[in-house]
C-alpha positions in Angstrom: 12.2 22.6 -1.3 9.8 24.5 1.6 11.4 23.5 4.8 7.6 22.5 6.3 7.4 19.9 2.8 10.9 18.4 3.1 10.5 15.0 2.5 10.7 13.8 -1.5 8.5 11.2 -3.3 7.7 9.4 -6.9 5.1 7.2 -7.4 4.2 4.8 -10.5 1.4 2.1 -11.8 1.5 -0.4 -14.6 -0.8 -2.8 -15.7 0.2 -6.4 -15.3 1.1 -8.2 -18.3 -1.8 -10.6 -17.5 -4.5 -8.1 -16.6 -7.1 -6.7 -19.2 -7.0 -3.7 -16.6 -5.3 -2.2 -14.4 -6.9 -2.4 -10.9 -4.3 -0.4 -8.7 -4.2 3.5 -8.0 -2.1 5.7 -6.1 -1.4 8.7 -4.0 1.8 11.2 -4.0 1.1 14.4 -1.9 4.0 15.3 -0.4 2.5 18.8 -0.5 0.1 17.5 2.4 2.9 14.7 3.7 0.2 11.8 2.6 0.8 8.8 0.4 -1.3 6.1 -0.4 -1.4 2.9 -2.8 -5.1 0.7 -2.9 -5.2 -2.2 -5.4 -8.6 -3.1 -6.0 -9.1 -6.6 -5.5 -8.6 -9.0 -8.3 -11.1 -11.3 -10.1 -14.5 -9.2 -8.5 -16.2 -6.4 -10.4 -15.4 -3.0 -10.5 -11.6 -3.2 -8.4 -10.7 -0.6 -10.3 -13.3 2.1 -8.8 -12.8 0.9 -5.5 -9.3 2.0 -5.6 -9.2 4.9 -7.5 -12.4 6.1 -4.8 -9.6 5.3 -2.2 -7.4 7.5 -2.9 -9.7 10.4 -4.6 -11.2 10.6 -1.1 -7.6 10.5 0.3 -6.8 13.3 -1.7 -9.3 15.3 -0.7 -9.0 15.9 2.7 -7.2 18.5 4.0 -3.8 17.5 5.5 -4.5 20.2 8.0 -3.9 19.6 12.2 -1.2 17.4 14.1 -0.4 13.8 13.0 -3.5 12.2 15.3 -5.7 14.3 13.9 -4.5 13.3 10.9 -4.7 9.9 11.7 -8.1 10.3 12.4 -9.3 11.8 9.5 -7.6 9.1 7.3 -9.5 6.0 9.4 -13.1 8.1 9.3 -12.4 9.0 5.3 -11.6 5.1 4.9 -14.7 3.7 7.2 -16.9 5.6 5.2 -16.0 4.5 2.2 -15.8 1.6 3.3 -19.4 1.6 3.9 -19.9 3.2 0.6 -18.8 0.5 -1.1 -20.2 -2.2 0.7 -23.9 -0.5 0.0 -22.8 -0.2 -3.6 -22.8 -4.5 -3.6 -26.2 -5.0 -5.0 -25.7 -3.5 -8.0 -22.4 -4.1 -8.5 -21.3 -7.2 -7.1 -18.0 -7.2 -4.2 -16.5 -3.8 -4.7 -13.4 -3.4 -3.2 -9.7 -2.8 -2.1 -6.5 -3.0 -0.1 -5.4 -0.3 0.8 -2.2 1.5 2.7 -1.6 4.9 4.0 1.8 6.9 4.7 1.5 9.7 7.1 4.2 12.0 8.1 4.7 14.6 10.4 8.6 16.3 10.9 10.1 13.3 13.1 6.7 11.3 13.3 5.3 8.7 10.9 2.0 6.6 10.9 1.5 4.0 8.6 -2.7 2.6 8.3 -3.5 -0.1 6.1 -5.5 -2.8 5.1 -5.5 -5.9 3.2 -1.5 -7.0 1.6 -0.7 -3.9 0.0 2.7 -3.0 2.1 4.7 -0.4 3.7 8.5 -1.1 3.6 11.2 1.2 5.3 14.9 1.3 4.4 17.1 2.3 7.3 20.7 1.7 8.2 21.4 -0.7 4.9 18.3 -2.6 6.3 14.9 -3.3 5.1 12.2 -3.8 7.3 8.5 -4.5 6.5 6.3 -2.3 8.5 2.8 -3.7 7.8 1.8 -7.1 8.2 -0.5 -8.7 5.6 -3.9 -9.2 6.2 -4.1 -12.4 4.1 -4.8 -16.2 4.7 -1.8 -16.8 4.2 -0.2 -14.6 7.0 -3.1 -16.2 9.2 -1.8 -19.5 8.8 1.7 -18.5 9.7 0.3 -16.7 13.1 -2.0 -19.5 13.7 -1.5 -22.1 12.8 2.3 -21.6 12.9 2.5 -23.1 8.8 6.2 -22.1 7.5 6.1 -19.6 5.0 6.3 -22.4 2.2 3.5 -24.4 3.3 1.2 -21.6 4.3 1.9 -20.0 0.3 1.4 -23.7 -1.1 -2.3 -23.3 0.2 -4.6 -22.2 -2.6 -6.1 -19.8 -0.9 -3.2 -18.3 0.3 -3.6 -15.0 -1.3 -7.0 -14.9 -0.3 -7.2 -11.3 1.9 -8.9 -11.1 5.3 -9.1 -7.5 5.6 -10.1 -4.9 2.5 -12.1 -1.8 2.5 -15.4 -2.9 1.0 -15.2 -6.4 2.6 -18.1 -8.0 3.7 -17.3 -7.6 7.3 -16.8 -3.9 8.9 -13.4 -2.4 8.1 -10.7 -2.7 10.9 -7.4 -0.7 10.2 -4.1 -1.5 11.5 -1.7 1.3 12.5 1.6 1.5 13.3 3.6 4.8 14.8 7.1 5.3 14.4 9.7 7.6 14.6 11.3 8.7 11.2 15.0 9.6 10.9 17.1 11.4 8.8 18.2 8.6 5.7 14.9 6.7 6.1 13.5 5.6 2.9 9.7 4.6 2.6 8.1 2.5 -0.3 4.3 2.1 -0.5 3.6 -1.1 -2.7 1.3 -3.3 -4.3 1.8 -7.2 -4.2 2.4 -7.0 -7.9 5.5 -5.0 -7.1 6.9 -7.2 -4.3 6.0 -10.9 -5.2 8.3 -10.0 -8.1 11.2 -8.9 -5.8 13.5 -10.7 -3.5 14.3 -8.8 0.0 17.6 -8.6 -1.4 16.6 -6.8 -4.8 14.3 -4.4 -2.6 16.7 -3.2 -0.5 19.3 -2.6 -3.6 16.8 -1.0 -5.3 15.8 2.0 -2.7 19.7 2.6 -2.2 19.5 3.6 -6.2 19.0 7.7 -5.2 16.5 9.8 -6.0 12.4 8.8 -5.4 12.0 8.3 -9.2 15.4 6.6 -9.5 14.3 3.9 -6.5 10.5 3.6 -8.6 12.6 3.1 -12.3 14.6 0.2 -11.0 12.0 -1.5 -8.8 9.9 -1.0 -12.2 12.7 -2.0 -14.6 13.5 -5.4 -12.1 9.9 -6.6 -11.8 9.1 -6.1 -15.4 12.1 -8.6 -16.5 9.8 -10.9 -15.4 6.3 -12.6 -15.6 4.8 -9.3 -13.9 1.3 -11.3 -13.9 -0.5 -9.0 -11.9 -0.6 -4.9 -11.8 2.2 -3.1 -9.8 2.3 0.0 -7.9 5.1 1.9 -6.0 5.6 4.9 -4.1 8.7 6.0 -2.8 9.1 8.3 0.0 12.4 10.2 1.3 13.8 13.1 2.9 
């Protein structure tokens, strides 16, 4: 492995066992030290092109400069798609996407997302959530202070109030952080972790290798109902 790529990473989608299609995409560049999963969102036309057209523009940029150049490219590839879809509404009806984004850079990390698509790091035995969901359901735990039971019994819990191609202007969230030497990231789609416990999570990305982490995450979720389309993407040194 090239000293200047050294971090490892697997990445895999599967339709949900409910779906007709499946509406999530990801990306695995460890090449350009990017990563990405969008899952287009469910029940509106055409989720499926607003995430794969998340992370075909993703892949295209360059990967070149430091981390906040970087950084920068990522939110001004995202805005304008963002605007993309939103134009593309007329025609099509609500097109679009959650979205989150894995940046790394030797020591340094950026996570950028969107929406409830997640970005979970294993460190130490520990697991820790990165992003927080943008989601009416995480509003009415901030807000409102609702416990997590209550503000998940609401029915429009799941509802999302972030998304590229939402009706209002996208707004990113980004987080910095330094990485270390053991870390393990996983990129996700709710699919993936409304199956899982926190427990089963963290067991499952102390399996080993990228691919081995993806398999069991994979092989645990689809024991179950796995309603709705999963994505993972595991990243590690």
């Amino acid at each position: 492995m090239s000293p200047a790529h050294p971090w490892r990473s697997a990445g895999r989608t599967a339709q949900g066992k409910s779906r007709s299609r499946n509406e999530d995409a990801f990306l695995d560049c460890p090449q350009r030290s990017c990563w990405a999963v969008a899952d287009g969102m469910g029940g509106h036309h055409a989720g499926n092109v607003a995430s794969q057209s998340i992370v075909s523009g993703l892949a295209a940029l360059s990967g070149q400069g430091a981390l906040d150049q970087r950084i920068e490219a990522v939110r001004r590839c995202l805005r304008g798609l963002d605007s993309q879809l939103q134009r593309a509404e007329g025609v099509a009806g609500v097109m679009g996407s959650t979205v989150v984004v894995l940046l790394l850079e030797q020591n340094r990390a950026a996570c950028l997302w969107a929406g409830d698509s997640r970005c979970y790091l294993w460190r130490g035995q520990r697991l820790y959530q990165l992003s927080r969901d943008h989601s009416l359901q995480q509003y009415l735990m901030d807000k409102q202070q609702l416990s997590p039971a209550l503000a998940q019994a609401h029915p429009g819990a799941r509802a999302l109030t972030r998304a590229v191609g939402a009706r209002q202007p996208l707004s990113l969230e980004i987080l910095e952080l330094r990485a270390r030497p053991g870390d393990v990231f996983l990129l996700c789609s709710d699919g993936l972790y409304q199956g899982l416990s926190n427990r089963e999570l963290g067991r499952a990305m102390s399996a080993g290798t990228p691919r081995q982490v993806v398999e069991q995450l994979f092989s645990n979720v689809l024991r179950g109902p796995a309603r709705d389309d999963l994505t993972a993407v595991v990243i590690q040194p």
